[in-house]
C-alpha positions in Angstrom: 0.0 0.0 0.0 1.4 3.2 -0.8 2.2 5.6 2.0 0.0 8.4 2.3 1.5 11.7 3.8 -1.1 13.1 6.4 -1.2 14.1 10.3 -2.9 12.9 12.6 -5.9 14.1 12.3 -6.5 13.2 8.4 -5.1 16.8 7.0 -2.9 16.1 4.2 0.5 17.2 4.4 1.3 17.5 0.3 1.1 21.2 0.4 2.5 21.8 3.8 6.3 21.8 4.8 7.1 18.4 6.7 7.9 18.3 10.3 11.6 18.5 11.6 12.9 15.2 11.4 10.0 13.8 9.2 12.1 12.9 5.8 14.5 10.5 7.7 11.3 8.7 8.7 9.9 8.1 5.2 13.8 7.0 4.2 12.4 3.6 6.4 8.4 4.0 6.4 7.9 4.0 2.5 4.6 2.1 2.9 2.0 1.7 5.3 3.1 0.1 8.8 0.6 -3.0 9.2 0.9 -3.3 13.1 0.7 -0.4 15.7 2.9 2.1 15.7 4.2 3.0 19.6 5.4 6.6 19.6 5.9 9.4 22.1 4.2 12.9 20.7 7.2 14.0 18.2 5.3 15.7 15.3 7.3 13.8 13.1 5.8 10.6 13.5 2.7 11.9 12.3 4.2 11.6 8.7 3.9 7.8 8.9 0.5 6.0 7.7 0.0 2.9 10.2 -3.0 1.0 10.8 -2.9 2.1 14.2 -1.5 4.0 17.0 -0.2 4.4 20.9 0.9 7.2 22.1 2.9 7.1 24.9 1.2 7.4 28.5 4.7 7.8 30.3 5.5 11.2 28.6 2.3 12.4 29.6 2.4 11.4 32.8 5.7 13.0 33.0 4.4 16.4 31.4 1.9 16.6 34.2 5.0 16.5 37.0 6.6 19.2 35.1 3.5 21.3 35.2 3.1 20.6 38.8 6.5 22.2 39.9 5.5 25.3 38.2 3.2 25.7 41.6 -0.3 26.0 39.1 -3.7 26.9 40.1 -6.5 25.1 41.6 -7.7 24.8 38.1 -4.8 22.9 37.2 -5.0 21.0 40.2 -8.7 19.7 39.3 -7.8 18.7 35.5 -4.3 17.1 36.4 -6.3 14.5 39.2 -8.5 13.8 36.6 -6.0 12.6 33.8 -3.7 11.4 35.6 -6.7 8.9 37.5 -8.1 8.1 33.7 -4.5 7.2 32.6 -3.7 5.2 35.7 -6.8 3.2 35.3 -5.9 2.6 31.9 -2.6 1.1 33.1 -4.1 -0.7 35.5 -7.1 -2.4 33.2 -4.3 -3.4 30.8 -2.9 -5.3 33.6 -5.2 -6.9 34.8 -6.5 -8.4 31.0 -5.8 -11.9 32.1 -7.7 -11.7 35.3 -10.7 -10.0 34.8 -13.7 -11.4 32.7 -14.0 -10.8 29.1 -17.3 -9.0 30.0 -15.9 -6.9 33.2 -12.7 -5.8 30.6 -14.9 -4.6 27.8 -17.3 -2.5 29.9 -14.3 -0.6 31.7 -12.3 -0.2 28.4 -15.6 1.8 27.2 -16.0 3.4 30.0 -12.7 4.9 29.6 -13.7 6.6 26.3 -16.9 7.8 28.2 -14.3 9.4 30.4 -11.8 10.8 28.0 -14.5 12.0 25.8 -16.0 13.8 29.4 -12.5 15.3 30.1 -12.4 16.8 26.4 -15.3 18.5 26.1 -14.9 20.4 29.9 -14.1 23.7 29.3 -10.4 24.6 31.6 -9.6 28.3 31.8 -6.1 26.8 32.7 -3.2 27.9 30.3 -1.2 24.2 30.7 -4.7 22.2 30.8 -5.6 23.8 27.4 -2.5 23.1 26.2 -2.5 19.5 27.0 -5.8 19.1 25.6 -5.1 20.0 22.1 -2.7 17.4 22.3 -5.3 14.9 24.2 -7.4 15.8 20.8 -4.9 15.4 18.5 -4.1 11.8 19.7 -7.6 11.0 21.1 -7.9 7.5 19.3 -4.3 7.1 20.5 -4.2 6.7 23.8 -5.8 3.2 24.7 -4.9 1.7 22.0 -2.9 -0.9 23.9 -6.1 -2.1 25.4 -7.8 -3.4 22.4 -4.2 -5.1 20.9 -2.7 -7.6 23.2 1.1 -7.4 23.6 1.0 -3.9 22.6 2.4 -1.8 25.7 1.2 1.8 26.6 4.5 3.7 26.8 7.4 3.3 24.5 10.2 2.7 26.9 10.9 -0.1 24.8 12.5 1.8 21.8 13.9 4.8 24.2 15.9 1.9 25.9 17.2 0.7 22.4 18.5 3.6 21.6 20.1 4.3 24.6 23.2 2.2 24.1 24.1 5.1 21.0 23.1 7.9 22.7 26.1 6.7 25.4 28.0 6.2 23.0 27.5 9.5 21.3 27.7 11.0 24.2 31.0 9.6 25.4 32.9 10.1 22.3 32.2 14.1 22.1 29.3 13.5 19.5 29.9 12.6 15.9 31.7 15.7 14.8 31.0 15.4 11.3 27.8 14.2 8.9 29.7 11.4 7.6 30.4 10.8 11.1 27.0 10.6 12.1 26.0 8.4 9.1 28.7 5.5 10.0 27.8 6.0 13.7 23.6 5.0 12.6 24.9 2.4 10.3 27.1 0.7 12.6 24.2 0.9 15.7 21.5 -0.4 13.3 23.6 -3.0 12.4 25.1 -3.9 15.9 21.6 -3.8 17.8 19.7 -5.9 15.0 22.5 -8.7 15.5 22.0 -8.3 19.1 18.2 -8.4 19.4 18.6 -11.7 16.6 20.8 -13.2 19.5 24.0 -12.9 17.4 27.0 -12.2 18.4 27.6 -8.4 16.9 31.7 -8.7 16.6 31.6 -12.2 15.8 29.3 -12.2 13.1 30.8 -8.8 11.7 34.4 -10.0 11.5 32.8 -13.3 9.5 31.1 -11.2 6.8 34.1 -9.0 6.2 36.5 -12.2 5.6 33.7 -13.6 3.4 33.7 -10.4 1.7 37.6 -10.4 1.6 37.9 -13.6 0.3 35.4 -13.6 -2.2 34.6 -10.2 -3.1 30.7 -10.9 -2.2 28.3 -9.9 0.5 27.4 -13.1 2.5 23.8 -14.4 3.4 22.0 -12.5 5.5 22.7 -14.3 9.6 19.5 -16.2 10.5 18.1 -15.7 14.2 18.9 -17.6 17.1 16.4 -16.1 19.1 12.7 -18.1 19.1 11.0 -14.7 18.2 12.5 -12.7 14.7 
């Protein structure tokens, strides 16, 4: 299926200047991603047609500490108790999936979009709570998405601790210092983490494919996985 340039909510982008950091996305996303694509709120990601979405509860839970040491109003107060309680109980439902009756998990999932619904349409004269509910409304069908896809999680700690290992790395050597330097730092990372996550050994099967290549001037086959999920 060809990828379809739009945001969020459904405008299309062909006339509009992409977000920052958009055009290295489509380099990878040149179709439609089939599963569900875990993101935090980075504009960016909006360029990328999937077949659904989960935005990730963690950063907003996180935006709502920052707001709090700002010392806001009462205001504040009453709309930040009431997120943070409908995201909690979302976290909380999606634990408890194997435990609770099929019947008792669907009528508290819809209740939850009763509730979100509820929260979106209250008027707050808050500065921060307006702010946080254009982005509420912008990722509305985003938020429990987790809920109705098993496996999917609700925060994407996942890929922030994947990258980690380069950012270290970055970090430690002074940064990259140069584009080229850049590029072989996210070719080299791409390469070493997919080995890894395949249960390969990175410098082991690295050091095979460059004698292969030295000794008969050809790429060899791609490694298989060792691990039981690919």
């Amino acid at each position: 299926m060809a990828l379809v340039l739009h945001d969020r909510a459904g405008d299309l982008l062909h006339d509009r200047p992409l977000p920052g950091g958009a055009p290295a996305l489509l380099k990878f996303f040149t179709e439609e991603f089939a599963g569900v694509l875990v993101t935090d709120f980075w504009a960016a990601y909006n360029v990328v047609a999937a077949a659904a979405r989960q935005a990730c509860l963690v950063h907003l839970l996180r935006e709502l500490e920052k707001v709090d040491a700002l010392n806001p109003s009462e205001t504040w107060a009453a709309f930040r108790k009431k997120l943070k309680r409908l995201l909690g109980d979302a976290i909380r439902l999606g634990a408890q999936r194997e435990t609770l009756p099929k019947e008792t998990f669907a009528s508290r999932r819809a209740l939850l979009d009763t509730r979100r619904d509820e929260l979106l349409a209250t008027p707050w004269a808050n500065a921060h709570a307006k702010r946080l509910l254009k982005r509420l409304r912008r990722y509305r069908n985003a938020l429990f998405t987790f809920l109705d896809h098993p496996g999917v999680p609700s925060d994407n700690n996942h890929a922030e601790r994947e990258i980690r290992p380069a950012v270290i790395i970055r970090k430690n050597s002074l940064c990259n210092r140069s584009d080229n330097g850049a590029t072989a730092q996210a070719t080299l990372m791409s390469v070493y983490r997919t080995l890894k996550l395949r249960g390969l050994d990175p410098l082991e099967t690295i050091v095979s494919a460059l004698k292969h290549y030295v000794r008969t001037g050809s790429l060899p086959p791609l490694p298989g996985s060792r691990t039981s999920d690919s």
